[in-house]
C-alpha positions in Angstrom: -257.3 8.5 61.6 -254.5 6.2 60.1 -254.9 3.1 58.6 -252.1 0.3 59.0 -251.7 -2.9 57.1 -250.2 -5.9 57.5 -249.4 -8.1 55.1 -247.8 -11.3 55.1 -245.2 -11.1 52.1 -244.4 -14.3 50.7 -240.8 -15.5 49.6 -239.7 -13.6 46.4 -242.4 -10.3 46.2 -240.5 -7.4 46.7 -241.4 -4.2 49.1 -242.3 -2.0 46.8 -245.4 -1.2 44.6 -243.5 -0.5 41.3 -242.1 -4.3 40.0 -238.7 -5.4 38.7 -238.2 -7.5 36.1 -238.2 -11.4 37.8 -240.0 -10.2 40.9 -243.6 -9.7 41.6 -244.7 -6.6 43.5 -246.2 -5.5 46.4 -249.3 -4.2 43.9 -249.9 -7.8 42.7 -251.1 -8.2 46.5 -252.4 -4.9 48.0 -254.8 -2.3 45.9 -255.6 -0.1 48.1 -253.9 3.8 47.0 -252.0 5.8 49.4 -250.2 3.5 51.3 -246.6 2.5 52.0 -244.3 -0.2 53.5 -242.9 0.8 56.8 -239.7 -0.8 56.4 -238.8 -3.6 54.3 -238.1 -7.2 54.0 -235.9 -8.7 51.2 -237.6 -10.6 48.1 -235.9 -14.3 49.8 -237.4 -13.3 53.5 -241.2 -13.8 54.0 -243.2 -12.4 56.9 -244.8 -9.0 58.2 -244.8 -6.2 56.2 -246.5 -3.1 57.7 -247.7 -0.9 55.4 -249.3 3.1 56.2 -251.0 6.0 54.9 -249.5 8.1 57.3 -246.2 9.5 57.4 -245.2 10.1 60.6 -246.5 6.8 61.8 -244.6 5.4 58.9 -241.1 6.8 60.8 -242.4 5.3 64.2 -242.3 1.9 62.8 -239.3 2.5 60.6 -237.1 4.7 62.5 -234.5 2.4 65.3 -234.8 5.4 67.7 -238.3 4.3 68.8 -236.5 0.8 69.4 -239.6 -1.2 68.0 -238.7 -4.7 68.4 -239.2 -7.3 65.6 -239.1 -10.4 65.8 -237.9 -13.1 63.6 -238.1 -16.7 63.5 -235.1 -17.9 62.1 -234.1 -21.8 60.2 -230.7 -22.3 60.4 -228.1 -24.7 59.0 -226.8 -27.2 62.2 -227.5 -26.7 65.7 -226.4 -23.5 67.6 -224.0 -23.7 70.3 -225.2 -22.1 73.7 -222.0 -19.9 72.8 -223.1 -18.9 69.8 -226.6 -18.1 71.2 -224.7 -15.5 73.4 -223.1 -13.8 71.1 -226.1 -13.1 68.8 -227.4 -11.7 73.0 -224.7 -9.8 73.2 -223.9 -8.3 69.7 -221.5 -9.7 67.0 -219.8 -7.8 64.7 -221.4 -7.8 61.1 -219.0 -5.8 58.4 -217.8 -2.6 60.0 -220.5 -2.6 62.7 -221.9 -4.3 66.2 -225.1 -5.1 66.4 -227.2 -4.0 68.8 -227.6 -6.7 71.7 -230.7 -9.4 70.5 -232.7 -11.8 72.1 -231.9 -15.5 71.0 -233.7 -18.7 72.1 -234.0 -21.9 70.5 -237.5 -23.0 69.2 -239.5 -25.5 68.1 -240.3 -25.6 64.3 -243.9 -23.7 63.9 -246.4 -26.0 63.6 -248.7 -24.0 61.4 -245.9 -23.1 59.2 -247.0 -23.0 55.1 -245.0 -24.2 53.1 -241.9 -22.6 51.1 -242.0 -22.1 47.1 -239.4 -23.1 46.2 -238.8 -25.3 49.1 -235.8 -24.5 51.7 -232.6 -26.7 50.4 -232.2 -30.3 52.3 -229.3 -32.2 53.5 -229.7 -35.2 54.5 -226.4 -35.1 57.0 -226.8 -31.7 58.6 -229.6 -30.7 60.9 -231.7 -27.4 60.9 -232.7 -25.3 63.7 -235.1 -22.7 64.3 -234.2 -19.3 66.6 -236.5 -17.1 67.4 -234.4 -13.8 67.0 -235.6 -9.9 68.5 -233.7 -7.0 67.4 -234.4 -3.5 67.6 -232.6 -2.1 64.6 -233.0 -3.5 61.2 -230.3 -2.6 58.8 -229.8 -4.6 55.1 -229.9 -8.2 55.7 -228.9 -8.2 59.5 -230.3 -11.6 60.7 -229.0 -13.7 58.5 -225.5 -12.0 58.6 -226.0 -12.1 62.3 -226.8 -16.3 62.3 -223.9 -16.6 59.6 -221.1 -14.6 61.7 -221.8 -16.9 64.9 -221.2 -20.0 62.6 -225.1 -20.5 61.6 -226.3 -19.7 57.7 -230.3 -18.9 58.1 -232.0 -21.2 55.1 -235.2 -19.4 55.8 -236.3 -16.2 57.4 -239.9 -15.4 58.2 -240.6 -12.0 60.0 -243.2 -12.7 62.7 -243.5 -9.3 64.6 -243.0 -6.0 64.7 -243.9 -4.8 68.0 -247.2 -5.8 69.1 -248.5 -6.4 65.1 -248.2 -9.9 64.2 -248.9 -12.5 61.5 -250.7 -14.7 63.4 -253.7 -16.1 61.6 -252.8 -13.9 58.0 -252.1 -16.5 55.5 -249.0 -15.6 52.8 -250.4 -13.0 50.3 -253.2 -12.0 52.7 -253.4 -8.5 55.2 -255.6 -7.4 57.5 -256.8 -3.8 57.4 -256.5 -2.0 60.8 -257.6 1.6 61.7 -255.5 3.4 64.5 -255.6 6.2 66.1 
Protein backbone atom coordinates (compact mmCIF):
# COMPACT_ATOMS: atom_id res chain seq x y z
CA UNK A 1 0.00 0.00 0.00
CA UNK A 2 1.30 3.62 -0.62
CA UNK A 3 1.00 6.37 1.44
CA UNK A 4 0.55 10.05 -0.06
CA UNK A 5 0.91 13.32 1.64
CA UNK A 6 -0.22 16.52 1.13
CA UNK A 7 1.13 19.32 2.50
CA UNK A 8 0.28 22.81 2.25
CA UNK A 9 3.88 24.59 1.74
CA UNK A 10 3.95 27.91 2.89
CA UNK A 11 5.71 30.93 1.03
CA UNK A 12 9.56 30.62 1.32
CA UNK A 13 10.11 26.54 2.53
CA UNK A 14 11.72 24.90 -0.22
CA UNK A 15 10.74 21.22 -1.81
CA UNK A 16 13.26 19.44 -0.50
CA UNK A 17 14.17 17.76 2.85
CA UNK A 18 17.89 18.79 2.87
CA UNK A 19 17.90 22.94 3.69
CA UNK A 20 19.78 25.82 2.08
CA UNK A 21 21.20 28.41 3.75
CA UNK A 22 18.12 31.33 4.04
CA UNK A 23 15.39 28.74 3.39
CA UNK A 24 13.64 26.44 5.69
CA UNK A 25 12.98 22.88 4.55
CA UNK A 26 10.62 20.60 3.83
CA UNK A 27 11.96 18.56 7.20
CA UNK A 28 11.17 21.53 9.39
CA UNK A 29 7.46 20.44 8.49
CA UNK A 30 7.18 16.66 7.67
CA UNK A 31 9.10 13.83 9.84
CA UNK A 32 7.92 11.07 8.56
CA UNK A 33 11.17 8.83 6.68
CA UNK A 34 10.82 7.57 3.23
CA UNK A 35 8.89 9.97 1.55
CA UNK A 36 9.31 12.41 -1.31
CA UNK A 37 7.81 15.46 -3.11
CA UNK A 38 6.06 14.60 -6.23
CA UNK A 39 6.96 17.64 -8.10
CA UNK A 40 7.72 20.87 -6.78
CA UNK A 41 6.75 24.32 -6.02
CA UNK A 42 9.18 27.25 -5.86
CA UNK A 43 10.23 28.70 -2.22
CA UNK A 44 7.93 32.31 -3.32
CA UNK A 45 4.75 29.92 -4.39
CA UNK A 46 2.72 28.33 -1.52
CA UNK A 47 0.17 25.58 -1.96
CA UNK A 48 -0.07 21.64 -2.52
CA UNK A 49 2.80 19.69 -2.33
CA UNK A 50 2.27 15.91 -2.69
CA UNK A 51 4.66 14.02 -1.28
CA UNK A 52 5.11 9.69 -1.69
CA UNK A 53 6.80 6.64 -0.50
CA UNK A 54 6.27 5.09 -3.69
CA UNK A 55 8.10 5.46 -6.78
CA UNK A 56 6.12 4.78 -9.46
CA UNK A 57 3.22 6.68 -7.96
CA UNK A 58 5.67 9.42 -7.52
CA UNK A 59 6.05 9.55 -11.74
CA UNK A 60 2.17 9.40 -12.04
CA UNK A 61 1.93 12.59 -10.31
CA UNK A 62 5.08 14.10 -11.71
CA UNK A 63 5.31 12.89 -15.07
CA UNK A 64 3.03 15.42 -17.95
CA UNK A 65 2.28 12.22 -19.90
CA UNK A 66 -0.42 11.28 -17.41
CA UNK A 67 -1.76 14.91 -18.10
CA UNK A 68 -2.64 15.40 -14.26
CA UNK A 69 -4.18 18.71 -14.08
CA UNK A 70 -3.19 21.30 -11.39
CA UNK A 71 -4.67 23.96 -10.60
CA UNK A 72 -3.57 27.30 -9.51
CA UNK A 73 -5.12 30.20 -8.10
CA UNK A 74 -3.37 33.06 -9.38
CA UNK A 75 -3.15 37.25 -7.92
CA UNK A 76 -2.24 39.22 -10.55
CA UNK A 77 -1.10 42.86 -11.06
CA UNK A 78 -4.31 44.94 -13.02
CA UNK A 79 -7.25 43.34 -14.50
CA UNK A 80 -6.93 40.77 -17.34
CA UNK A 81 -8.34 41.50 -20.64
CA UNK A 82 -10.88 38.85 -22.08
CA UNK A 83 -7.96 38.74 -24.80
CA UNK A 84 -5.48 37.99 -22.58
CA UNK A 85 -7.68 35.37 -20.81
CA UNK A 86 -7.59 33.58 -24.35
CA UNK A 87 -4.34 33.42 -24.85
CA UNK A 88 -3.33 31.87 -21.53
CA UNK A 89 -6.61 29.12 -23.16
CA UNK A 90 -4.96 28.81 -25.98
CA UNK A 91 -1.11 28.68 -25.23
CA UNK A 92 1.36 31.64 -25.21
CA UNK A 93 4.73 31.36 -25.95
CA UNK A 94 7.06 31.39 -22.74
CA UNK A 95 11.03 31.49 -23.86
CA UNK A 96 11.59 29.05 -26.63
CA UNK A 97 8.32 27.12 -25.99
CA UNK A 98 4.27 27.09 -26.18
CA UNK A 99 2.48 26.12 -23.53
CA UNK A 100 0.16 23.64 -23.49
CA UNK A 101 -3.53 25.08 -23.89
CA UNK A 102 -4.82 26.10 -19.95
CA UNK A 103 -7.97 26.88 -18.47
CA UNK A 104 -8.34 30.56 -17.36
CA UNK A 105 -11.36 32.15 -15.54
CA UNK A 106 -11.57 35.11 -13.42
CA UNK A 107 -12.31 34.54 -9.67
CA UNK A 108 -13.27 35.98 -6.75
CA UNK A 109 -10.45 36.48 -4.08
CA UNK A 110 -10.76 33.21 -1.59
CA UNK A 111 -12.45 34.03 1.27
CA UNK A 112 -10.69 31.64 3.58
CA UNK A 113 -7.41 32.79 2.34
CA UNK A 114 -4.45 33.00 5.32
CA UNK A 115 -2.57 35.50 5.18
CA UNK A 116 0.96 36.12 3.30
CA UNK A 117 4.40 36.54 5.36
CA UNK A 118 5.63 38.81 4.16
CA UNK A 119 2.59 40.36 2.82
CA UNK A 120 1.94 40.54 -1.18
CA UNK A 121 3.34 44.30 -2.31
CA UNK A 122 0.38 47.02 -2.48
CA UNK A 123 -0.31 49.78 -4.78
CA UNK A 124 -2.64 51.93 -4.10
CA UNK A 125 -3.36 52.86 -8.05
CA UNK A 126 -3.28 49.51 -9.66
CA UNK A 127 -5.80 46.76 -9.04
CA UNK A 128 -5.23 42.96 -8.39
CA UNK A 129 -6.96 40.06 -9.84
CA UNK A 130 -7.28 36.60 -9.07
CA UNK A 131 -7.26 33.66 -12.03
CA UNK A 132 -7.93 30.55 -11.38
CA UNK A 133 -5.31 28.81 -13.86
CA UNK A 134 -5.30 24.64 -14.88
CA UNK A 135 -2.49 23.36 -16.73
CA UNK A 136 -1.31 19.96 -17.35
CA UNK A 137 2.42 20.31 -17.64
CA UNK A 138 4.36 22.06 -15.04
CA UNK A 139 7.79 23.15 -16.19
CA UNK A 140 10.11 25.92 -14.00
CA UNK A 141 8.09 28.78 -13.06
CA UNK A 142 5.31 28.44 -15.89
CA UNK A 143 2.29 30.32 -14.35
CA UNK A 144 3.75 33.24 -13.58
CA UNK A 145 5.72 33.46 -16.86
CA UNK A 146 2.41 32.54 -18.46
CA UNK A 147 0.34 35.66 -16.53
CA UNK A 148 3.59 37.95 -17.25
CA UNK A 149 3.77 37.14 -21.14
CA UNK A 150 -0.12 38.12 -21.61
CA UNK A 151 0.63 41.52 -19.86
CA UNK A 152 -0.23 40.28 -16.12
CA UNK A 153 2.79 39.82 -13.32
CA UNK A 154 1.31 37.11 -10.64
CA UNK A 155 2.12 38.85 -7.05
CA UNK A 156 1.03 35.60 -5.44
CA UNK A 157 0.75 32.01 -6.51
CA UNK A 158 -0.93 29.43 -4.31
CA UNK A 159 -1.18 25.77 -5.74
CA UNK A 160 -4.68 24.54 -5.02
CA UNK A 161 -4.97 21.13 -6.81
CA UNK A 162 -3.39 18.53 -8.29
CA UNK A 163 -5.86 16.42 -9.73
CA UNK A 164 -8.51 15.32 -7.43
CA UNK A 165 -5.98 16.08 -4.09
CA UNK A 166 -6.64 19.42 -2.69
CA UNK A 167 -5.81 21.85 0.06
CA UNK A 168 -9.04 22.35 1.18
CA UNK A 169 -9.26 22.52 4.91
CA UNK A 170 -5.08 21.94 5.42
CA UNK A 171 -3.89 24.97 7.09
CA UNK A 172 -0.09 26.36 5.77
CA UNK A 173 2.49 24.06 7.36
CA UNK A 174 -0.13 21.28 8.01
CA UNK A 175 -0.66 17.70 5.72
CA UNK A 176 -2.86 15.16 5.88
CA UNK A 177 -1.74 11.57 5.69
CA UNK A 178 -3.66 9.46 3.13
CA UNK A 179 -3.24 5.69 2.39
CA UNK A 180 -3.93 4.57 -1.33
CA UNK A 181 -4.07 1.73 -3.00
Amino acid sequence: MSRLILFNKPYGVICQFTAELGHVSLKNYISLPGFYPAGRLDADSEGLVLLTDDGDLQNKISNPKYKLPKTYWVQVEGVPTQTAMKKLCRGVTVKNYITLPAKANLMNEPTDLWPRIPPVRFRKHIPTTWLQLSINEGKNRQVRRMTAAVGYPTLRLIRFAIGDYTIADIAPGGWHLLNTT
